[in-house]
Each structure stands twice: as structure tokens, then as C-alpha cells.
C-alpha positions in Angstrom: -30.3 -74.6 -23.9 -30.7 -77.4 -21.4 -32.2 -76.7 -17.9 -28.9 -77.5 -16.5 -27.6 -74.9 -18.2 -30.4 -72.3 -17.3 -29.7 -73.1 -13.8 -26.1 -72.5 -14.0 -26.9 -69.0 -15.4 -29.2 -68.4 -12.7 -26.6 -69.4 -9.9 -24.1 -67.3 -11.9 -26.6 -63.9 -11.8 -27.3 -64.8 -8.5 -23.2 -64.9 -6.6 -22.8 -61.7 -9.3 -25.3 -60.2 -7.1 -24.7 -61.1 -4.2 -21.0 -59.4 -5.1 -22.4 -56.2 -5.6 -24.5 -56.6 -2.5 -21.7 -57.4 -0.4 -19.6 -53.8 -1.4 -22.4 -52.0 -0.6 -21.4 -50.3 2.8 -24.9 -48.0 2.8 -28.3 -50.4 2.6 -30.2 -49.9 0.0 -27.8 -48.4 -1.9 -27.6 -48.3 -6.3 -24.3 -50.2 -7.0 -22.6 -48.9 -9.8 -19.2 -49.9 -11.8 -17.3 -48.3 -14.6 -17.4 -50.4 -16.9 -21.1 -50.0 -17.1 -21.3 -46.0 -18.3 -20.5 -44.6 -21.7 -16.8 -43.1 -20.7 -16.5 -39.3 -22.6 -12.5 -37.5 -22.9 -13.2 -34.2 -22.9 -10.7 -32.0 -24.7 -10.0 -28.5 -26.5 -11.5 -26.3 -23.5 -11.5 -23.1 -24.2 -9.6 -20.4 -21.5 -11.2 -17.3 -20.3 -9.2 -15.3 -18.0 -10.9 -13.6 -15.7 -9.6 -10.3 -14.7 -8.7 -8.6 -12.3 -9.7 -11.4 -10.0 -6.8 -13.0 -8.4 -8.9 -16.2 -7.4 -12.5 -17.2 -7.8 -13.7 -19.1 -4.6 -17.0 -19.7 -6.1 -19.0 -19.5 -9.5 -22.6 -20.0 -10.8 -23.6 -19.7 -14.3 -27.2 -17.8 -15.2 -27.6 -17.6 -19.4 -24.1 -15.8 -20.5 -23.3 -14.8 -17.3 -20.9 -15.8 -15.0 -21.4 -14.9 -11.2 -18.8 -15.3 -8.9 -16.7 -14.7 -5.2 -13.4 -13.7 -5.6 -10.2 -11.5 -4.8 -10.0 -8.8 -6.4 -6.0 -7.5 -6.8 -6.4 -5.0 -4.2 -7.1 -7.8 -2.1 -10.3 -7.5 -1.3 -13.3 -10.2 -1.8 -15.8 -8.7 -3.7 -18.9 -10.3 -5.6 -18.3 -10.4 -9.9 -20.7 -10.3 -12.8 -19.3 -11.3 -16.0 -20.5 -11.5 -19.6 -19.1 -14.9 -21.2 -19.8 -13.4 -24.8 -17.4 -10.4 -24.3 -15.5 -11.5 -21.5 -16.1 -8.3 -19.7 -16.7 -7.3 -16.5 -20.1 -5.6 -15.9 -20.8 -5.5 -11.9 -18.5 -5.8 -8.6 -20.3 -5.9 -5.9 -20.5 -7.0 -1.8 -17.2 -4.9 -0.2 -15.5 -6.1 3.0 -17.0 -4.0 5.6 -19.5 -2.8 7.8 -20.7 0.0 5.6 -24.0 0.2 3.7 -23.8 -3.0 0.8 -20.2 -4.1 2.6 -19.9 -7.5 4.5 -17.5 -8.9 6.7 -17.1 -12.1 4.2 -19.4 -14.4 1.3 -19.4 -17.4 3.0 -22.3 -18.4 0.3 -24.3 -17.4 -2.3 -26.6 -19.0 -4.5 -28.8 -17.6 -7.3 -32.7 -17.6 -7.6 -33.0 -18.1 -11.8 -36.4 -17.0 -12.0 -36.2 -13.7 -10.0 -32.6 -13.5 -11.9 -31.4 -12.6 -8.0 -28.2 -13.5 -6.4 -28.4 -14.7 -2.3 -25.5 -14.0 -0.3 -24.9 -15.0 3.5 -22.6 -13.4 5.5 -22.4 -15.6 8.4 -20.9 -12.8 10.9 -23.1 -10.2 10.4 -25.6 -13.1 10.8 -27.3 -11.5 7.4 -29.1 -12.8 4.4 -29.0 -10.4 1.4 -30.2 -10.0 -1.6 -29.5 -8.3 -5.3 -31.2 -8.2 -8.0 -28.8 -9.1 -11.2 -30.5 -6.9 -13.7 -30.4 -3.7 -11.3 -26.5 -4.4 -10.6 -26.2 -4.3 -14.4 -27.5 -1.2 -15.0 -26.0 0.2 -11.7 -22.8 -1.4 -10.1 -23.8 0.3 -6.9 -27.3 -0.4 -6.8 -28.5 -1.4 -3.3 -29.7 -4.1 -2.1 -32.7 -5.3 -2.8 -33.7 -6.9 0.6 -31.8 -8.1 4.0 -33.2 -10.4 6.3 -31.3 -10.7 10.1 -31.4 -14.9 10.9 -29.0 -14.1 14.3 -32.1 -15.8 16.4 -32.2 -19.0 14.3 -30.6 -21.6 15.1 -30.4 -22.1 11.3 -27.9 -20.6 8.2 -29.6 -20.5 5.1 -27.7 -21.6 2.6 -29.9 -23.0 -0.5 -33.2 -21.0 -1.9 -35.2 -23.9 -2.3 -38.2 -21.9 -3.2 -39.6 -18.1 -3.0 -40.7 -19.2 1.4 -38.5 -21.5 2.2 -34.5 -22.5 2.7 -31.9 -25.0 2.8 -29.7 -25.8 5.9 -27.0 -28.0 6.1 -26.1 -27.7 9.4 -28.3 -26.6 12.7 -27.0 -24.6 15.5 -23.3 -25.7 16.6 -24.2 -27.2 19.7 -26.1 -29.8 18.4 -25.9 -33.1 15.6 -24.8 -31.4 12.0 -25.6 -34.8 10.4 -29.0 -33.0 9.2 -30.3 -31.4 5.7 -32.8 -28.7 7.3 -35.6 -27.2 5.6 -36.7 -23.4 7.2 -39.3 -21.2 6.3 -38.3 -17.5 5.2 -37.9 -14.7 6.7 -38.5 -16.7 10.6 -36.2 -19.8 9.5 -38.4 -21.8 11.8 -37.7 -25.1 10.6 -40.3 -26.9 8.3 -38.7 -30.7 8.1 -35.4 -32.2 8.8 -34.0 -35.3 7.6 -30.9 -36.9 8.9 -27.8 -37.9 6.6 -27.5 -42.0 6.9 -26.0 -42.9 10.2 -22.7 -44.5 9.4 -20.8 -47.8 10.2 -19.8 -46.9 14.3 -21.7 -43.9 14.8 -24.7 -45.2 16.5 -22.5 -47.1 18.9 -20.3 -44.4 19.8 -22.7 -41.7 19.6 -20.6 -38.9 17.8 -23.2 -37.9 15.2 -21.9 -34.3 15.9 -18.6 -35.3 14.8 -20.1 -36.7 11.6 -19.0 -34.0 9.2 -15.3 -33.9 10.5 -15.2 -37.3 8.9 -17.0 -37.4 6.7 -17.4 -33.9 4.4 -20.3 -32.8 2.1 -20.9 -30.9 -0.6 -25.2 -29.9 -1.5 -26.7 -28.6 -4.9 -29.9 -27.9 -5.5 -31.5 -28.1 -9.0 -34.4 -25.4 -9.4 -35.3 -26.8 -12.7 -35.6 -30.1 -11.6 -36.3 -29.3 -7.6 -33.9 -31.8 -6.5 -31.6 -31.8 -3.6 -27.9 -33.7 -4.1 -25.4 -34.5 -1.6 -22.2 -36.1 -2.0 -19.3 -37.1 0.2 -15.6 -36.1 0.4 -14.1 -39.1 1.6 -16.2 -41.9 0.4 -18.2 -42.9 -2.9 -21.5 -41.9 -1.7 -24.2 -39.3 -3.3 -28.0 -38.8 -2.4 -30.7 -37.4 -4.4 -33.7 -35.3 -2.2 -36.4 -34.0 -3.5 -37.4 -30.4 -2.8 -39.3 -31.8 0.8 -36.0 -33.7 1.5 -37.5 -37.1 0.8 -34.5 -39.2 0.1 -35.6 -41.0 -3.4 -32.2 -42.5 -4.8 -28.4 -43.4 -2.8 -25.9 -44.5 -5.5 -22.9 -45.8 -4.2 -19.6 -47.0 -6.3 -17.0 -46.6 -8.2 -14.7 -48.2 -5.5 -17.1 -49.0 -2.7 -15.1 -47.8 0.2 -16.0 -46.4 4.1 -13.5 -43.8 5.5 -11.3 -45.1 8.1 -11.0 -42.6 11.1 -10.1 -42.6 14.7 -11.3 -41.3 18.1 -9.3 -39.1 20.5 -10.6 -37.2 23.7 -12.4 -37.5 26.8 -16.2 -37.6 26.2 -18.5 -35.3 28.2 -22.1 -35.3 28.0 -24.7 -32.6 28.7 -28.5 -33.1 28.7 -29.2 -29.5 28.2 -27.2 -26.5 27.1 -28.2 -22.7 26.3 -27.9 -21.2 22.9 -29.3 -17.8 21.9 -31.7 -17.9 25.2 -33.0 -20.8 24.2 -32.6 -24.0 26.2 -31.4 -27.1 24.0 -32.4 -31.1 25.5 -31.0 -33.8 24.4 -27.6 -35.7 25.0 -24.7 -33.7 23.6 -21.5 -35.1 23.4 -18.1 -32.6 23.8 -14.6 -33.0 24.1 -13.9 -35.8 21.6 -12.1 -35.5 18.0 -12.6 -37.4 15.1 -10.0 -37.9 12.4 -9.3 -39.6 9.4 -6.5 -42.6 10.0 -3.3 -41.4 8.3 -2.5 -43.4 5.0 -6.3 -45.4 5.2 -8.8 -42.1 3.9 -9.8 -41.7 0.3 -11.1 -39.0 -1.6 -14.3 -39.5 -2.8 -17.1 -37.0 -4.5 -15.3 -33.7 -3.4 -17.6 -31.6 -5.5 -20.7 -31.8 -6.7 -23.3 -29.7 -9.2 -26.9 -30.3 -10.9 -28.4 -29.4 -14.0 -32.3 -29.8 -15.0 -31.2 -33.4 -16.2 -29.1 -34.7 -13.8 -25.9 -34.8 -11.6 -22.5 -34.1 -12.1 -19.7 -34.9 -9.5 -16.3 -34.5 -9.2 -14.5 -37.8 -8.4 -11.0 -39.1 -7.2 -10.4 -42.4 -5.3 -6.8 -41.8 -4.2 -5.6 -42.0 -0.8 -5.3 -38.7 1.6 -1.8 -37.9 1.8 -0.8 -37.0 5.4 -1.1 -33.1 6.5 -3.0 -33.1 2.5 -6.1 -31.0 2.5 -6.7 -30.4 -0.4 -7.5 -33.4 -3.3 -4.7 -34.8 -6.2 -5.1 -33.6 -9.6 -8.7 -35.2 -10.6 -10.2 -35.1 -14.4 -13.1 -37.6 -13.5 -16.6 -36.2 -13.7 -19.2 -39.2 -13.5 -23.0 -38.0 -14.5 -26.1 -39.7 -12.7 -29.7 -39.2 -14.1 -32.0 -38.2 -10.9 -33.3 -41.8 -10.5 -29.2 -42.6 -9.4 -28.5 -44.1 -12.8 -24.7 -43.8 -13.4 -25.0 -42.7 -17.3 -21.8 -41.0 -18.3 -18.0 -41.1 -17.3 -16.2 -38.1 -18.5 -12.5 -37.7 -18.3 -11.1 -33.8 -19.3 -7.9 -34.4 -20.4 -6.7 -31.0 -19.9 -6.0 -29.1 -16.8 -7.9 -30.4 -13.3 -11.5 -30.2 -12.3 -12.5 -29.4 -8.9 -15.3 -26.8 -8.5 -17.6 -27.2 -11.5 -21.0 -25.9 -13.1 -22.6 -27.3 -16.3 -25.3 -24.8 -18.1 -29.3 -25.2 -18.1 -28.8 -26.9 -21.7 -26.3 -29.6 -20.5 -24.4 -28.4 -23.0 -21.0 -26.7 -21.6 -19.1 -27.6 -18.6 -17.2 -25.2 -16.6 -14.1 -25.5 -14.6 -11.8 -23.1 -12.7 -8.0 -23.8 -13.8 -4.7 -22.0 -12.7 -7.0 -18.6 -11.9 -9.0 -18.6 -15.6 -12.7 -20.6 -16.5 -12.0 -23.3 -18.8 -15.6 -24.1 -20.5 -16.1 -27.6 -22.3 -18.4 -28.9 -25.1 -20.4 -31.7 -23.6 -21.7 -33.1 -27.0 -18.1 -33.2 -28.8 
């Protein structure tokens, strides 16, 4: 090989880089492309219908169990244990109400696998509860087994990140969402935040509090490998945290594109404002609204789950139809190893994905289709 030629190769690498480089919207982003993971078609899931749940809202998966929000068929959202082996229901829990073990709504729940306890967060009773799994087993109406008031933080907790400490995605409502919030438990005083990136326009206009109206999350957190992921609805975006919400990997691809959006309103700033007796500094900006330009927004990652090896997120690159809130059919899952390495495409070529969970063996995936769990072999 002649030197001319070597340097022709190395001005060849060089513009291919530079081409990556130039789609990357986010700085120091992992570029990624298609053609560069091993592409999987998932097929032959098996159907289990899960009765007498009209729909599931949420699911997690513990060993053979499947935990779950759902409506019941008396209309009424209740909490659901299931056993996968006999596809039986063993445990309804978490009634709308007021009464002793009643809530007003789930708005989340996540489970803590070594305790073997599920969280739940009722957001208007301002309440974070917990049950053990074992004791509603044996007991369908076993209490629970500890509730913990957070209606003087200016915090939810939404993600048990360990045994003292919580998740937040977003902080009080008067202030910027645009942060992951770690709090300690039970004062949810706030241990460390870190702010999502500051996107193309926001710094100039200010509207970091508008940030999530744009732009959409979804957060899983592995326990197994105490990581933290976050992906975007309407762009190709995902970040991997560690459990002190160090940032340590942004990939960003298939299609490499920013959400188009517009600004309507007249802006008016405070320096201070009162929430929950407490007086907040800082400029806060009110009165504008943020939207997605009709016939320019994509959906991205719209959903997004961990397992102790890596990531798994939901993905679908079509344009937002208009008055469309809710994504196309989508039966691409792409899998990223926790350094951002895309590693796997996987296409399920029956039914649609949306809300998924993969077991601790990354072995079966599971997917909620037209009301029943469709569960996939990973290694076929």
C-alpha cells in the first residue's frame, strides 16, 4: 500500500467522522447507526390474558411474578399480583379511596427486589406507601407495611434508588422540571441534583420550565446494575446516570433529529414566589406555552426499561400526526450496554410494543398487547 494511498484512507476516516460529528445535535454525544448492531425479529410471543383487568397502565416483573396498575371490571384501579406460571391471580390490592389501604389514584409504583416490596405514590394524598409482596400473598388485605407523608417537600418520589434515598424527576411545580433529583428518605431533603442537557434555544429564551412540554421523558432505574436511564419522547436521545446521577454515557442516533416546537404567550417573570411557606428565588418565567410544530415533531424513545445488563428502549422515528398523542404502531426495541454501546436491534414482528420489561436473566421480554402480556424469548 503506497503512502498515497494511506493518506487517502486517512482523509476518508477523517470526512466519515466529521459526518457523524456533524448529526450530533447534543455534544459529546455516542453516535450510533443501524447498520452497525446485530438486528433480532422477534416472533412466536406467547399471550397471557390477564383477567379481570380491563387495562394494565403499568407492569414490573419480580421472579414469576407479574406486578401491575390496572382497571379492574368494576372499574376501579386497583394494584395486581400475578403468578406467570399459573396465570392466576394471587393479590389485589391499593382501592380508590380515602379508607384505611385506599388511595385516591397509583400515579407510580416501583418495586424494591431485595426487600421483595412494592412503592406506591399517590400524589393527592401526597403519600408514599409501602407493601410487602410476600405478606400480600399470604393475606390480600394485609396492611401496609409503612406510609411516609412528603406534602412539605417540594419533591415526589418516584424511583427507590436505595434503602435512604429517592429519585425525582421533577421538583416543585413552580420551578425548572428540567432536573433528575436525588432526596433522602423519609425528609426528601434533596441530596444532589443534576440538570437534563439544556437544549438547542433554551438558554436564549429561558423556558427551562417548559422543557418537558417539549420534550418528554421516560426514567428507569436498574438496582442490579445501580444505573439511572433517561430517554426522550420526541427526539433520539438516552442518558445513562449512575446511582449519584453522574452522567457517564449520552447516545444519540438512529435518525439524529431535534424537535421542532414553537412559542406562544406573554412572558412574565417573578424573582420570588411562595410554595408550601416557603419562599422560592430565582427568575421564574409564567404565561408562555411551548408546543411541538404541527407536521415537523418525531417520536423518538417513548419508553424505556433496564435490566442488570443493559438498556432496552422503545423506538419509532415517525412524524407526530396532528391532535396524535399517542405513538404509531412501533416493533423496534434497540438494546445499549451501560457504557452507550448500541449492541442489538430487535424488531417483534407480532403485535406492537410500547410499555416494556425484560427479566433479571435478559432472557424474556414483555409487552402489553390489545389488554393481554405477550412474553418473548430473547435468545431465539
Amino acid at each position: 500500500m503506497t503512502k498515497r494511498t494511506i493518506l487517502l484512507l486517512g482523509l476518508i476516516l477523517t470526512i466519515a467522522t466529521c459526518t457523524d460529528d456533524k448529526l450530533s445535535v447534543f455534544p459529546e454525544s455516542i453516535i450510533f447507526h443501524d447498520n452497525r448492531v446485530t438486528h433480532t425479529h422477534l416472533t412466536n410471543g406467547k399471550i397471557i390474558e390477564i383477567n379481570p383487568i380491563t387495562s394494565i397502565y403499568r407492569f414490573e416483573i419480580i421472579d414469576s411474578l407479574l406486578v401491575c396498575s390496572g382497571t379492574s371490571v368494576d372499574n376501579s384501579c386497583k394494584m395486581h399480583i400475578y403468578n406467570l406460571n399459573t396465570n392466576k391471580r394471587i393479590a389485589s390490592f391499593a382501592d380508590e379511596g380515602r379508607g384505611p389501604g385506599e388511595f385516591i389514584r397509583v400515579d407510580a409504583f416501583n418495586l424494591n427486589r431485595i426487600k421483595r416490596e412494592v412503592h406506591i405514590t399517590d400524589n393527592n394524598q401526597q403519600l408514599l406507601i409501602r407493601y410487602s409482596i410476600d405478606s400480600l400473598i399470604k393475606d390480600t388485605q394485609s396492611p401496609p407495611s409503612q406510609k411516609v407523608s412528603f406534602r412539605d417537600s417540594f419533591y415526589t418520589p418516584e424511583f427507590l434508588i436505595d434503602e435512604n434515598s429517592y429519585l425525582c424527576d421533577m421538583a416543585m411545580p413552580l420551578r425548572s422540571t428540567n432536573v433528575l433529583t436525588k432526596v433522602d428518605y423519609p425528609s426528601f431533603e434533596t441530596i444532589k441534583v443534576a440538570k437534563y442537557p439544556i437544549l438547542k434555544d433554551f438558554d436564549t429564551v429561558k423556558l427551562a420550565r417548559y422543557y418537558q412540554n417539549v420534550f418528554g421523558r421516560n426514567i428507569s432505574y436498574s438496582s442490579e446494575a445501580r444505573k439511572i436511564v433517561v430517554s426522550y419522547v420526541t427526539t433520539d436521545l438516552i442518558e445513562i446516570y449512575d446511582e449519584d446521577i453522574n452522567r457517564i454515557a449520552r447516545i444519540q442516533g438512529p435518525d439524529h433529529f431535534f424537535p421542532e416546537y414553537e412559542v406562544t404567550g406573554t412572558p412574565t417573570t417573578y424573582s420570588q414566589m411562595v410554595y408550601k411557606n416557603r419562599t422560592i428565588k430565582g427568575n421564574v418565567i409564567m404565561g408562555l406555552t411551548v408546543s411541538q410544530k404541527k407536521g415537523l415533531a418525531r417520536w423518538g424513545y417513548v419508553y424505556v426499561t433496564t435490566s442488570p445488563k443493559g438498556v432496552y428502549a422503545v423506538y419509532s422515528g415517525d412524524f407526530i400526526a396532528e391532535n396524535n398523542t399517542t405513538p404509531p404502531s412501533m416493533k423496534t426495541i434497540y438494546f445499549f450496554d451501560y457504557k452507550g454501546k448500541a449492541i442489538r436491534k430487535i424488531t417483534v414482528e407480532s403485535g406492537d410494543v410500547y410499555v416494556i420489561k425484560v427479566d433479571q436473566l435478559d432472557e424474556k421480554l414483555y409487552t402489553l398487547y390489545d389488554g393481554n402480556l405477550m412474553i418473548y424469548n430473547l435468545n431465539q
